[in-house]
C-alpha positions, 0 to 999 in steps of 0.5 A, spaced: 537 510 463 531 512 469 524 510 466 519 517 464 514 520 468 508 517 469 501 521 468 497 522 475 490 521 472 484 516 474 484 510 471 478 509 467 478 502 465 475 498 472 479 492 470 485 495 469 484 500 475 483 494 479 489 490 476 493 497 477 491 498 485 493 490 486 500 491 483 501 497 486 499 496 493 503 489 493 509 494 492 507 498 498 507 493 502 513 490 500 516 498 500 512 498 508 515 491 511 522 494 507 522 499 511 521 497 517 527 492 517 532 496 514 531 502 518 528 499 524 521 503 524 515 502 526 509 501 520 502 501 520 499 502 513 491 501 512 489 501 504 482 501 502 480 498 495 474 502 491 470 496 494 472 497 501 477 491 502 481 493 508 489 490 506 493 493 512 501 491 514 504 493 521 510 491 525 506 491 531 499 487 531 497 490 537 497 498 535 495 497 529 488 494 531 488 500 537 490 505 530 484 502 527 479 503 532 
């Protein structure tokens, strides 16, 4: 049995939007790295948190730093 569907909205709660964004992007990045091993794909992911914070995965440091730029 699949899960519902989740309502796209603003989270309003600023704790509970950070807590969200944490989970959410550690999926991503897990999702990103799964990606790239199973089909043999070349990643780059830049994620920006409501305060700026930079997260980032790449299958190859080299472009990603010249994405970057």
């Amino acid at each position: 049995m699949g899960r519902g569907r989740v309502e796209m909205k603003r989270i309003e709660n600023k704790i509970n939007r950070q807590v969200t964004f944490s989970k959410r992007r550690s999926g991503l990045l897990k999702k990103a790295h799964e990606i790239s091993v199973l089909c043999d794909a070349e990643v780059a992911l830049i994620v920006f948190s409501t305060k700026g914070k930079l997260s980032e995965y790449s299958t190859n440091s080299r472009r990603l730093t010249r994405l970057s730029k």
